[in-house]
VEXRO-464509 format. One record per residue (C-alpha): residue number from 1; residue in one letter; y negated, z negated, x. Coordinates in pm, whole numbers, plus 32768, in hexadecimal, padded with zeros to 4 digits. Each point is the difference from the previous one (the first is absolute). Layout:
# residues N
ATOM     k   r     c2     c3     c1
ATOM   NUM   a      Y      Z      X
...
//
This chain:
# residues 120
ATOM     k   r     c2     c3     c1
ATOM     1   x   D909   3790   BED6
ATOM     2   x   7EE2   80E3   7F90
ATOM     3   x   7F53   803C   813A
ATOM     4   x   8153   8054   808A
ATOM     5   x   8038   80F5   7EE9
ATOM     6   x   7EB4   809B   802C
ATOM     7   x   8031   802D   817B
ATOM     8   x   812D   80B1   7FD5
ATOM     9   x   7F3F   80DB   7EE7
ATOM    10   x   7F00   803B   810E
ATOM    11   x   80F7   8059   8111
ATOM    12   x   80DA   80DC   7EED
ATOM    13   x   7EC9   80B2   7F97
ATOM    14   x   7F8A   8041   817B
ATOM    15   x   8163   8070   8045
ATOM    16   x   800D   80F3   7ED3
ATOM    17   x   7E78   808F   8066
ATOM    18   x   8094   8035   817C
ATOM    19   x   8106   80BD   7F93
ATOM    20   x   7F40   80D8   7EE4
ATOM    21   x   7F21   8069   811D
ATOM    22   x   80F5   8048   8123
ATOM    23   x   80E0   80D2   7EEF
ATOM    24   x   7F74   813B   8052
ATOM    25   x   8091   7FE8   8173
ATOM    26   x   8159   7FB3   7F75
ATOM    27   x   7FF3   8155   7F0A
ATOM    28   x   7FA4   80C7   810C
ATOM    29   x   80EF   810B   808C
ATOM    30   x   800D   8081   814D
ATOM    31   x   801C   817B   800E
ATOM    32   x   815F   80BD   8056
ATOM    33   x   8020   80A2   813E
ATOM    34   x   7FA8   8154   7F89
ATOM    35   x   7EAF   7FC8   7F5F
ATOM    36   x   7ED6   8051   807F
ATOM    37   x   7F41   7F0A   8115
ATOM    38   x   7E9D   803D   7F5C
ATOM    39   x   8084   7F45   7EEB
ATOM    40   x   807D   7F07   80B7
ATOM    41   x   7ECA   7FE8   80D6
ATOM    42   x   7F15   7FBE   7EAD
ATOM    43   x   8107   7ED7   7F83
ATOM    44   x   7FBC   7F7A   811E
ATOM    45   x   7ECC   7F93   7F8A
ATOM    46   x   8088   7F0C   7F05
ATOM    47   x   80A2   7F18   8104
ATOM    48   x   7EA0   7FAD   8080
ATOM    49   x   7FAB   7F73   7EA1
ATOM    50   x   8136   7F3F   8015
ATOM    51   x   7FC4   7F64   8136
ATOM    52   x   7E8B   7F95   7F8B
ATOM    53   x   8094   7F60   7EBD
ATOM    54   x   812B   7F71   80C7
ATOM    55   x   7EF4   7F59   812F
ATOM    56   x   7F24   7F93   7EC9
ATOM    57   x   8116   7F53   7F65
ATOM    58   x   8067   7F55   8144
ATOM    59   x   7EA4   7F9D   8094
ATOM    60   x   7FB1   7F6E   7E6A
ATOM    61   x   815C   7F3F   8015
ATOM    62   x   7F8B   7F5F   815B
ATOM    63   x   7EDB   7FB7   7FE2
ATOM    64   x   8039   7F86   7EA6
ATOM    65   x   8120   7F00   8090
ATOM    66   x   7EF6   7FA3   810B
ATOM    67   x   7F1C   7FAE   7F19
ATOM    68   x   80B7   7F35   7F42
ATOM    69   x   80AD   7F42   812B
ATOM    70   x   7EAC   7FC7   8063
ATOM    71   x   7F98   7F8C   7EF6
ATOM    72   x   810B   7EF4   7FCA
ATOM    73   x   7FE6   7F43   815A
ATOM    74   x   7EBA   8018   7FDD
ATOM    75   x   8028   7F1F   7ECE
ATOM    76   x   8103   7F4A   8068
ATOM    77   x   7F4B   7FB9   8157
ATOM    78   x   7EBF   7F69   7F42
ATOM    79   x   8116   7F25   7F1B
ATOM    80   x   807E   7F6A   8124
ATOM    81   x   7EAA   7FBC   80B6
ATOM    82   x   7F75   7F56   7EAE
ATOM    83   x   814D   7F22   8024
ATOM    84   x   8009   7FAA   8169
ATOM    85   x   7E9E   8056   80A4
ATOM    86   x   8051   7F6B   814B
ATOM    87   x   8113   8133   803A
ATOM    88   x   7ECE   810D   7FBB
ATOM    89   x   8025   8073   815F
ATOM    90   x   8151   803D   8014
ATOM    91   x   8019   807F   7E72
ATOM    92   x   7ED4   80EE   8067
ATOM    93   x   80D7   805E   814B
ATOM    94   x   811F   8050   7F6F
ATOM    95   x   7F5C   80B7   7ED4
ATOM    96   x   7F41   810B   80F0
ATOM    97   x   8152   803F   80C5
ATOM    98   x   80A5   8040   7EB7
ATOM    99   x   7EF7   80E8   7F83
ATOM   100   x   7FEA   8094   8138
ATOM   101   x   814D   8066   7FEE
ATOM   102   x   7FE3   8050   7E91
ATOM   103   x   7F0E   8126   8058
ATOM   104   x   80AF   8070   8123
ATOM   105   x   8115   8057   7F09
ATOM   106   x   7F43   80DB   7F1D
ATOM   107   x   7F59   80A0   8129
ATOM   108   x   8161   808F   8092
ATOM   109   x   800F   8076   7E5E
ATOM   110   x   7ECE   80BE   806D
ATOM   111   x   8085   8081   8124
ATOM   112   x   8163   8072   7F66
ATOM   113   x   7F08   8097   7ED3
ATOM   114   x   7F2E   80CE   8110
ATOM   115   x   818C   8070   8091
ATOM   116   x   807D   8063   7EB2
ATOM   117   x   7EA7   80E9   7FEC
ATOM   118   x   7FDB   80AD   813D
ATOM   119   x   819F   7FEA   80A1
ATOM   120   x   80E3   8072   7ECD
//
């Protein structure tokens, strides 16, 4: 019951520090039809700071998933080749596919991180 509690302190406090840090985007107001487009131009400027901090937060959140998905088959693959060794070439089969496929996932993050920067 502790560990639980502390993940979901974790998780809280991560959820509170994302939004603390993408508040600034949320205050901002866009100008009125009337106002000048030099202002407008130098605003501008701020949603390029936003887009670093929101690929930063996504590539950290994917990777950081990866890591720890790798990190559990990994131990759970070595468990189950210390309890049946004969299977160790069909554990260690199965374990590269799903790792495989593990990284593939946080490369597309990459990829929709790299859209977010140079599309919107």
């Amino acid at each position: 019951m502790k560990k639980l509690l502390t993940k979901i302190l974790v998780l809280a406090g991560a959820l509170v520090l994302t939004l603390a840090l993408t508040a600034p985007a949320f205050a901002a107001d866009t100008p009125a039809q009337g106002e000048d487009t030099a202002q407008s131009e130098t605003e501008g400027g701020s949603t390029i700071g936003l887009k670093a901090i929101a690929a930063g937060i996504a590539v950290g959140i994917a990777a950081a998933g990866g890591a720890v998905g790798m990190g559990l088959a990994t131990a759970k693959s070595t468990e189950s080749i210390a309890r049946q060794p004969e299977a160790e070439g069909k554990v260690r089969t199965t374990l590269m596919l799903g790792l495989v496929f593990i990284e593939t996932a946080i490369i597309y993050a990459l990829l929709v991180v790299i859209l977010i920067i140079f599309v919107l």
